[in-house]
C-alpha positions in Angstrom: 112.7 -127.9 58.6 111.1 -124.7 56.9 112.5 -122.9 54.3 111.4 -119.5 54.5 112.2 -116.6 51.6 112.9 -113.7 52.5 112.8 -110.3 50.6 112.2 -106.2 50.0 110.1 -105.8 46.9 108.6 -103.0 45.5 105.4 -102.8 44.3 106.1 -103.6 40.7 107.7 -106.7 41.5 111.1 -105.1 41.7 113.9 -106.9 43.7 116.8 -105.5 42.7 118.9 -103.6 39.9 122.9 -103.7 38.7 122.8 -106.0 41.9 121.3 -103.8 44.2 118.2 -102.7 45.5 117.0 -99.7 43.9 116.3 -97.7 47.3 117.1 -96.9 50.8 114.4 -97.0 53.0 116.0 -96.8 56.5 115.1 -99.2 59.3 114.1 -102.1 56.9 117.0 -104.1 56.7 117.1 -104.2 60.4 113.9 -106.6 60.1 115.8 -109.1 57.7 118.5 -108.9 60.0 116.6 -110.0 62.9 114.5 -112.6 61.1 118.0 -114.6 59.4 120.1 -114.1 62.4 121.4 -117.2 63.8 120.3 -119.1 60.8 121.5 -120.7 57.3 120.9 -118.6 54.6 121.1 -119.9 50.8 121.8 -117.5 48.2 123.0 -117.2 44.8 127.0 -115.8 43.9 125.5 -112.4 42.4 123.5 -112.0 46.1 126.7 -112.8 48.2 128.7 -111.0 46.2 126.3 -107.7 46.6 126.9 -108.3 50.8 129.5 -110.4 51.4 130.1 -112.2 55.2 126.7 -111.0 56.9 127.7 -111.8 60.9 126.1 -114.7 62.9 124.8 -116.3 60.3 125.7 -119.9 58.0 126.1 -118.7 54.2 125.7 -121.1 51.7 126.1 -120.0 48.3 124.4 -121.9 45.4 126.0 -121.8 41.9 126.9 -123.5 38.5 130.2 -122.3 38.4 132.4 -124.9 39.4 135.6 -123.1 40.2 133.4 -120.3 42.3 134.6 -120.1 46.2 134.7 -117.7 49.3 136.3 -117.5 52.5 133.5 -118.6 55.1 131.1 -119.9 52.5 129.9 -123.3 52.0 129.2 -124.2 48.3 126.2 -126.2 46.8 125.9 -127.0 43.1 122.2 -128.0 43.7 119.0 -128.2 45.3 119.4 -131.4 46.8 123.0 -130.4 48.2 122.1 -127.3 49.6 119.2 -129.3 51.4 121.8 -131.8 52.3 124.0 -129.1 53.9 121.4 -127.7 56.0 120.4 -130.7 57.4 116.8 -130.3 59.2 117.7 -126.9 60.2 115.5 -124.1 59.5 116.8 -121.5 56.9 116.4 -119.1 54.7 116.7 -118.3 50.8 117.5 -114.7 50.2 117.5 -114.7 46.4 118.1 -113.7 43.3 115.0 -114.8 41.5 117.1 -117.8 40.1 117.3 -119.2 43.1 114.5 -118.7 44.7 112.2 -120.0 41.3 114.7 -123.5 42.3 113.5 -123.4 45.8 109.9 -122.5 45.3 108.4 -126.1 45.4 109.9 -126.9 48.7 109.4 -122.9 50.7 106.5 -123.3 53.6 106.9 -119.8 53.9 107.5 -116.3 52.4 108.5 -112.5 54.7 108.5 -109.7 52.2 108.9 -106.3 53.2 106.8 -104.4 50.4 108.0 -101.1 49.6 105.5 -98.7 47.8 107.8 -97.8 44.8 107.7 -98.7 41.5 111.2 -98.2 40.2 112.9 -99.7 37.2 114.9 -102.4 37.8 116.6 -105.8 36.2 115.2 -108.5 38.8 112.3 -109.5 39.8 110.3 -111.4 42.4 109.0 -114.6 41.2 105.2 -114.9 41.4 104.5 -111.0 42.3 102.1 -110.4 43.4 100.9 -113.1 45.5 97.1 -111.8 46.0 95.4 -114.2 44.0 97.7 -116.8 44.2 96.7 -120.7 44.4 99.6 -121.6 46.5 99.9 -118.8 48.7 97.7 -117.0 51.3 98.8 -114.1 53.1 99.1 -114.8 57.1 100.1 -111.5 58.4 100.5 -107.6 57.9 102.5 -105.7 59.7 103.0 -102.0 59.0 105.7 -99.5 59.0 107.2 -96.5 58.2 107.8 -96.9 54.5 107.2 -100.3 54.2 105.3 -103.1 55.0 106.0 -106.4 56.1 103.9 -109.1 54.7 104.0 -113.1 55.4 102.4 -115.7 52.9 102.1 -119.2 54.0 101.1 -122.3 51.7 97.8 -122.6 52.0 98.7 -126.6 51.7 101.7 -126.6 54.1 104.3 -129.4 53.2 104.7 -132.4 55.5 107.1 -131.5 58.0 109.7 -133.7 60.3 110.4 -132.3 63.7 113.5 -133.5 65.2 114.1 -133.5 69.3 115.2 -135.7 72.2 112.0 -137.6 72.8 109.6 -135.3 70.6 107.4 -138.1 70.1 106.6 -138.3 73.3 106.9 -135.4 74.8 103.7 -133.0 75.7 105.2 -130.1 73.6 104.6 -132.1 70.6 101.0 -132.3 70.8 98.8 -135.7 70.3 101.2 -138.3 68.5 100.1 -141.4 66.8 101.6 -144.6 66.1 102.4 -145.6 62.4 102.7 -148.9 61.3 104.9 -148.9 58.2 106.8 -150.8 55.7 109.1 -150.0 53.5 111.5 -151.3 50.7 115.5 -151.3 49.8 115.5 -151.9 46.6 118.9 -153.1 44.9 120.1 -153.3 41.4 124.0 -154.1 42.2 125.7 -151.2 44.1 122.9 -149.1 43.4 119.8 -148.0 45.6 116.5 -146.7 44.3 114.8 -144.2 46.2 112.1 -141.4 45.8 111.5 -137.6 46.4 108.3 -137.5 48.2 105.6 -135.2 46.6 104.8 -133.6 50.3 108.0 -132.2 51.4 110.7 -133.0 48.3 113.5 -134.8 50.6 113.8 -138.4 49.3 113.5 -141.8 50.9 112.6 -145.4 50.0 109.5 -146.7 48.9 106.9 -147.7 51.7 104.1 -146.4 53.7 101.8 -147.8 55.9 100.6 -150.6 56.5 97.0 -152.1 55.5 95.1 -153.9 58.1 95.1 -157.9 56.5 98.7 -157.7 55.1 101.9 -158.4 56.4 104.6 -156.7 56.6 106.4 -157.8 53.2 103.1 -157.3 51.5 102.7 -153.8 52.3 106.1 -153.0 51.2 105.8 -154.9 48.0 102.5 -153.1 47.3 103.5 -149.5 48.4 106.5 -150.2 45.8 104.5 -150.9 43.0 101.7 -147.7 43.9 104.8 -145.4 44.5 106.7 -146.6 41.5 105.2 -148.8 39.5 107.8 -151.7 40.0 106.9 -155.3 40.7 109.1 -156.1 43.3 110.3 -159.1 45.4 111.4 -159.4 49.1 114.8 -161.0 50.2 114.9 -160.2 53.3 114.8 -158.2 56.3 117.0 -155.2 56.1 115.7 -153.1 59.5 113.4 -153.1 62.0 113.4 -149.7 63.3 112.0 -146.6 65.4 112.8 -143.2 66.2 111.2 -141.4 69.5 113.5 -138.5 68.4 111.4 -137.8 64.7 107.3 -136.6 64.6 106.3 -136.6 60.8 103.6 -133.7 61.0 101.3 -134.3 57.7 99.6 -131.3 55.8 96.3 -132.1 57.5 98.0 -131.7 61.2 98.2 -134.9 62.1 101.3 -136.3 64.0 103.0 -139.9 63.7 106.1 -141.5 65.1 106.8 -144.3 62.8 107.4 -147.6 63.8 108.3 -149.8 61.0 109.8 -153.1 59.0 112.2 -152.6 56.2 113.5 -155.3 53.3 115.9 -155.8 50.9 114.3 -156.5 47.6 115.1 -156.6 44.0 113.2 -155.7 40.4 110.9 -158.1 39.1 109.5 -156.1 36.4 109.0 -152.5 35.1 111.0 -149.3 35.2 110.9 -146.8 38.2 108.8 -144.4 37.4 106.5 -142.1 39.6 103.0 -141.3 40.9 100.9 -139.1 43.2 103.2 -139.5 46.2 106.0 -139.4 43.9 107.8 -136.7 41.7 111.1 -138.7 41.2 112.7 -142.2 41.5 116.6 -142.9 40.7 119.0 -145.2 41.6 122.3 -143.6 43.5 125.4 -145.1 44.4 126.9 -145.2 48.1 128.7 -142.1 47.4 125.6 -140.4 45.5 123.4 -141.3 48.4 125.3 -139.8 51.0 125.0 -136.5 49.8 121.3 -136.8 49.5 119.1 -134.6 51.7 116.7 -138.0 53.2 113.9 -138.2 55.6 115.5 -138.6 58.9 113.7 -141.7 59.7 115.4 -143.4 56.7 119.0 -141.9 56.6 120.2 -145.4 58.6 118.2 -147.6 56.5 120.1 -146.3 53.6 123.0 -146.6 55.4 122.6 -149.6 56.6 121.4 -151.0 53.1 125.2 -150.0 51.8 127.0 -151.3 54.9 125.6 -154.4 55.9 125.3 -157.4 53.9 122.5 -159.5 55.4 121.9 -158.9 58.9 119.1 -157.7 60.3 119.5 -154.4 62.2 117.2 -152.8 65.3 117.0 -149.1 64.8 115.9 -148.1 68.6 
């Protein structure tokens, strides 16, 4: 998945005024057309009300109002279900500045037509300019007549997940290592703990790989405590699993198909909290859960934590 934003901003930082863009500069919105066609876009009410139905495209509208719908529009109240929604498609957020502040932790990716005007206006991109920023480099230039576009890209790209019959073995993907990894289903009741990672904000359970000199449970137990500062214990074997059909792609470029036992364990000691790897831990419901946007090689384990009492289950 990468979430790319996409804009027209004036020199000054200008995005928009009274809900609209404070110019015509003819030919440019053909670009944004091209680059979002065929995919999701996310968007605040105030932005989809200013267009409306753009064709050939998903529009999913984020807002707080809980009464707020639209013919043709899907409706998130959050980060998390807008992520949820889009699945491990690619998309794109095409503002206001409220939204795209939400989304600027998780963007890999930023295509901003800059138009050399400075007009007044009400809204404004967040961040602008970008020259000297810590977190963004620009990655292309490309001129035109009356604007130019320019793409930023994280100069420390988020871990990605690429998702495709056989990816991991495939010789598209590129060189693909095996991981060995554990990982932990930690109950309290009905409820299931689980994390946002630090490297790409979806969530999953606790775990990582293993250590060479521990077993399986021991690796889960310890990756537990390091991502969450629980002491946990092991009950039993919740998963074995694999997916051919998921590459993890880490920040550094390498590539791993995961191979990997999970457990069901329970609290020991200590209060979920988080750590380098982690931004977030919270316990969810079944119903909570399922609307969570989860690392695809964990969406059955959680599944399978809620559905299944004891048995072990072979993910293939």
């Amino acid at each position: 998945m990468t979430i790319s934003f996409i804009a027209a901003v004036a020199r000054n930082g200008v995005v928009g005024r009274d809900g609209k863009m404070p110019w015509r500069v003819p030919g440019e919105q053909k670009g944004f057309k091209a680059a979002t066609m065929g995919h999701p876009m996310v968007m605040g009410r105030r932005t989809f009300e200013s267009h409306g139905l753009l064709p050939g495209r998903r529009h999913i509208v984020l807002t707080r109002d809980p009464d707020w719908s639209a013919d043709g529009v899907e409706v998130a109240r959050s980060v998390d279900e807008t992520l949820f929604l889009v699945g491990d498609q690619d998309f794109f957020v095409t503002g206001g500045a409220q939204v795209w502040a939400l989304f600027a932790p998780y963007a890999d990716r930023m295509v901003l037509s800059e138009i050399p005007l400075e007009p007044e206006g009400d809204t404004y991109f967040p961040g602008w300019p970008l020259t000297d920023s810590p977190t963004w480099r620009e990655a292309a230039r490309e001129p035109h007549d009356g604007w130019t576009v320019l793409t930023y890209e994280r100069r420390k790209p988020r871990a990605q997940v690429e998702v495709g019959p056989r990816i991991a073995g495939s010789a598209e993907a590129g060189a693909t290592e095996i991981k060995a990894g554990a990982s932990c289903a930690i109950g309290d009741g009905e409820r299931l703990l689980l994390t946002r990672r630090e490297d790409n904000g979806l969530w999953c359970l606790p775990g990582g790989g293993a250590e060479v000199g521990e077993t399986w449970s021991e690796a889960a137990v310890r990756e537990a405590r390091e991502e969450t500062g629980l002491q946990v214990a092991v009950d039993s074997v919740l998963s074995a699993y694999s997916n051919p059909d998921v590459v993890i792609v880490y920040p550094d470029g390498r590539r791993r198909a995961i191979f990997g036992v999970c457990f069901r364990a329970h609290v020991i000691d200590g209060t979920a909290g988080t750590s380098d790897e982690v931004t977030e831990s919270a316990w969810f419901t079944k119903v909570e859960a399922a609307r969570l946007p989860i690392i695809p090689a964990h969406r059955p384990l959680v599944r399978a934590f809620f559905e299944n009492d004891s048995a072990t289950t072979i993910f293939d």
